[in-house]
C-alpha positions in Angstrom: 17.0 3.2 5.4 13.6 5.0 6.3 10.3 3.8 6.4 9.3 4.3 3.3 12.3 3.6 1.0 12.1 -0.1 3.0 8.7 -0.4 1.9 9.7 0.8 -1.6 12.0 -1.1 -1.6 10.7 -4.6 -1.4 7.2 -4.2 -2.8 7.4 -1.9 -5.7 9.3 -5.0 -7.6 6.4 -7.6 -6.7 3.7 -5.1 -7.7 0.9 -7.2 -9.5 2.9 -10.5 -9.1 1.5 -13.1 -7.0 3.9 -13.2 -4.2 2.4 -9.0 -3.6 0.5 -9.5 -0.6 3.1 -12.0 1.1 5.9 -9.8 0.6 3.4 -6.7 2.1 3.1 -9.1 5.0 6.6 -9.5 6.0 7.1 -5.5 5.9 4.7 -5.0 8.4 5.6 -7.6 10.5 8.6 -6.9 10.0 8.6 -2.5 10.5 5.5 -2.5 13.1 5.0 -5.9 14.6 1.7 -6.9 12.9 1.0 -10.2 13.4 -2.2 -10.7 11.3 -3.1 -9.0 8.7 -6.9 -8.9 5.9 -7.5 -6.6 3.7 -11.2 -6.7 1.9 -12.8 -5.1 -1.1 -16.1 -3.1 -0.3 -16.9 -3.6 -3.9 -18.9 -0.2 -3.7 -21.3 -1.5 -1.8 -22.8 -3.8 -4.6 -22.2 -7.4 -2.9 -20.7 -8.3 0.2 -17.2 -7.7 0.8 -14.4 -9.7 -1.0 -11.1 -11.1 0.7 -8.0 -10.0 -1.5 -5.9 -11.6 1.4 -5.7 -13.0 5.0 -2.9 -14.2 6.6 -0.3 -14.1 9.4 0.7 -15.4 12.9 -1.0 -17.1 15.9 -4.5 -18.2 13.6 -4.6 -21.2 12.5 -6.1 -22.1 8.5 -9.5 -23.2 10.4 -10.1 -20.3 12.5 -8.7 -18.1 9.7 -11.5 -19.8 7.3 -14.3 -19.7 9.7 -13.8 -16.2 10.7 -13.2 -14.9 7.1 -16.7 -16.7 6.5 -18.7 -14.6 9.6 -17.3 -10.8 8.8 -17.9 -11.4 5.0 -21.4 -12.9 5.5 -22.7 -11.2 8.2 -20.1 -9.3 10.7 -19.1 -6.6 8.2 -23.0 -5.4 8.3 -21.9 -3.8 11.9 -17.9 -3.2 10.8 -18.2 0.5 12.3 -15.5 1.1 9.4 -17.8 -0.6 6.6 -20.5 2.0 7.8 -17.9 4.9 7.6 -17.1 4.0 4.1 -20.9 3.3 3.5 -21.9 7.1 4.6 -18.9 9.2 3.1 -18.9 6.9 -0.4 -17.0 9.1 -2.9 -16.1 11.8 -0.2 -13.8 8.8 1.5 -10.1 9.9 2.1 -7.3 7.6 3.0 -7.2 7.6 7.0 -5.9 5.2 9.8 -8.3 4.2 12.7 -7.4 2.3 16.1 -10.2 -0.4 17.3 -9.3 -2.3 20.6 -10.7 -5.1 21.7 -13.2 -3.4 24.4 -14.2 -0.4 21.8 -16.5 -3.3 19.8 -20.2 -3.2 21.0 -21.2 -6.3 19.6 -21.1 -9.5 21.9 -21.1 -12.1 19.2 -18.3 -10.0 16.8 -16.1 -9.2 19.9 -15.6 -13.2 20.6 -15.5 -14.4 17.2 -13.2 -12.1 15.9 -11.2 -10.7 19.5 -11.5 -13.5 21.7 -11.5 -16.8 19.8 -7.8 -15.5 18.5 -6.9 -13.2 21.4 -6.1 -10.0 19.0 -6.2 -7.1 21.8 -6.3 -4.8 19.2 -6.3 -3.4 15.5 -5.1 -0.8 13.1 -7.5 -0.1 10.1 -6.5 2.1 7.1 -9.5 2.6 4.9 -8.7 2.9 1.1 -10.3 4.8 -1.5 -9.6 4.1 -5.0 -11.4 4.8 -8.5 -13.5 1.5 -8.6 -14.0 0.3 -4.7 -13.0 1.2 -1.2 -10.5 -1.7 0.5 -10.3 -2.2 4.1 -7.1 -2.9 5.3 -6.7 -4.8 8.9 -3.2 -4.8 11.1 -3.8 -6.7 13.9 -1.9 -7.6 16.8 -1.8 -10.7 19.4 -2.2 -10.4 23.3 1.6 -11.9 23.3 3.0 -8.9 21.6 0.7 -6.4 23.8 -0.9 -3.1 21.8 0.4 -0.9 19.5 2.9 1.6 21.2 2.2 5.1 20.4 5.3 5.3 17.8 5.0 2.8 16.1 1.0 3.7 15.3 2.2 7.1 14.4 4.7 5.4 12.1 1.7 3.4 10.6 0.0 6.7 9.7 3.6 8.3 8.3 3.1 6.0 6.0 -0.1 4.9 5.3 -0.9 6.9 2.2 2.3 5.1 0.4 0.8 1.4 1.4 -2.9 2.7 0.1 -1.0 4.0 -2.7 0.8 0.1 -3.6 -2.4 -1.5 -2.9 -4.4 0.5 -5.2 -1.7 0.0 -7.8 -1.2 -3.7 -7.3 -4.5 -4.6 -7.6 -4.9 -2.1 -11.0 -1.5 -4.2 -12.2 -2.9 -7.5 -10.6 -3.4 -10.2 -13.6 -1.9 -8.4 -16.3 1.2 -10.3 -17.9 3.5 -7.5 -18.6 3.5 -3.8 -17.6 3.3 -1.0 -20.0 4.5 2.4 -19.0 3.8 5.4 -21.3 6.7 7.4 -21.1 4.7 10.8 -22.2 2.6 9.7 -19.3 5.8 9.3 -16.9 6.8 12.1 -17.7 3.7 14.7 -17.1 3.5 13.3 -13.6 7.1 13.6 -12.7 6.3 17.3 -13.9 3.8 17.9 -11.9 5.1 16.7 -8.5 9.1 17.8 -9.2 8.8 20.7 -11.5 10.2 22.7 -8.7 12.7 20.8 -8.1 14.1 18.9 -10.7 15.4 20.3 -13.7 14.1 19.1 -17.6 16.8 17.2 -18.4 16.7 15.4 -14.9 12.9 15.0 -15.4 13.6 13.2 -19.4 16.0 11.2 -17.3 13.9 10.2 -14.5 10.8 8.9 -16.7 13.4 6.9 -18.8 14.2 5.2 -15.4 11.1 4.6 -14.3 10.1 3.0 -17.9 12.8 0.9 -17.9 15.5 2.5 -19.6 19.4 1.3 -19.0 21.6 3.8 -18.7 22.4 3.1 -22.2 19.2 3.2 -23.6 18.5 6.8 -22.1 22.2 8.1 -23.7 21.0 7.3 -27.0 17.5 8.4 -26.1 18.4 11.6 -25.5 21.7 11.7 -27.2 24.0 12.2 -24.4 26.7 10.8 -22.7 26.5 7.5 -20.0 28.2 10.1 -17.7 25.8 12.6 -18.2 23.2 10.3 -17.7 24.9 9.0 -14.1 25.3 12.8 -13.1 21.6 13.5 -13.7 20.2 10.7 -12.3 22.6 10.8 -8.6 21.2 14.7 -8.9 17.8 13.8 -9.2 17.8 11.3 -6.3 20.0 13.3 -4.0 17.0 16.4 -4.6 14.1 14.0 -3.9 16.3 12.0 -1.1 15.8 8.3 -2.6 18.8 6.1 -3.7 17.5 3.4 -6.2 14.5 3.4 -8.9 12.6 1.5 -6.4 12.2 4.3 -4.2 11.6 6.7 -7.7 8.2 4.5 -8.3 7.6 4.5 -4.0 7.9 8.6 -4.8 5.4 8.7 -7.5 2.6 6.3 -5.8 3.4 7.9 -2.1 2.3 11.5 -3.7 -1.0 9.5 -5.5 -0.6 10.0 -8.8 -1.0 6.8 -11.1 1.1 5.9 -14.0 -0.7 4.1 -16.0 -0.4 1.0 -18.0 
């Protein structure tokens, strides 16, 4: 299984629930060897930043506290990543940056953040979305030693697909049931796979992605359970994905919402 249908896979399902940003965890630990992980919320710049999670390995629920504490009151004033954000504002575009322990100028950030849990280094992926701009923060431990080259290229091959899930979960986050307009569903399933899919495997597709049974989408569209099978192992075989999972990991990889 790739990358990305892995990712699909096991967070597409948990999108908006509250086990989301555990499960996103365990991926990454799990595909790249993170071993700590924050994301924040710029908020647009209108209060100081927001922690939508925090966790991972070698920190301990004091340190974790404390430090969460110094970048959100006073560290992610010099965050050369919150300044990025700050100066491009709506011109932001989803892109993965390497900080290592040495590269950070300031004294006090370097031990607070580097030193007092001995991360050597980090992976940042700045996230632009309609309302804010999140920050998210892969770290590693000296025991696991820096990021290989691979595996930080891997982090950018699929960096727009996690940007895309955050985004997502935290537009879903809260809400007790999801709603998919099928019309909706549709028109972006068009736009991406009109080249590739045919109508009848584009009706198909949207039904799955809504929620349809197999069932439901025969009497939908008023053909046979086989028919419905033989579009649908079509569709996926064009697109390369194998379950519905991976359908809604192809729709939020290539950015375009489907809204609720």
């Amino acid at each position: 299984m790739s990358m990305k249908a892995y990712i699909s896979d096991k967070l597409v399902a948990v999108l908006g629930e509250p086990e989301f940003y555990s499960t996103f965890m365990e991926s990454l630990q799990f595909l790249f060897g993170v071993d700590y992980c924050t994301l924040f919320d710029y908020s647009k710049y209108q209060s100081n930043p927001k922690t939508l999670f925090s966790g991972g390995d070698f920190v301990s629920e004091g340190d974790s506290a404390d430090i969460d504490v110094l970048y959100r009151s006073k560290f992610f004033k010099i965050d050369p990543l919150y300044m990025l954000a700050r100066l491009k504002n709506d011109s932001l575009s989803s892109a993965v940056y390497r900080t290592c322990r040495n590269d950070v100028v300031n004294a006090h950030y370097r031990k607070e953040v580097y030193d007092r849990t001995q991360f050597l280094e980090k992976a940042s992926i700045l996230i632009p979305s309609m309302k804010s701009i999140y920050c998210l923060n892969l770290y590693r431990h000296k025991n696991r030693g820096i990021y290989e080259p691979s595996t930080f290229k891997n982090i950018q091959d699929v960096s727009s697909l996690l940007s895309s899930l955050v985004i997502k979960h935290e537009d879903l986050k809260g809400q007790q049931s999801r709603k998919f307009d099928l019309s909706a569903i549709f028109q972006c399933l068009n736009h991406i796979c009109h080249h590739v899919l045919t109508p009848r495997e584009l009706e198909v597709c949207a039904r799955i992605v809504r929620g349809y049974s197999s069932e439901g989408i025969s009497l939908d569209l008023g053909i046979s359970i086989n028919t419905v099978h033989t579009h649908r192992r079509q569709a996926y075989k064009k697109l390369g994905i194998g379950t519905q999972n991976q359908l809604f990991g192809f729709l939020y990889e290539n950015r375009f919402s489907v809204m609720s």
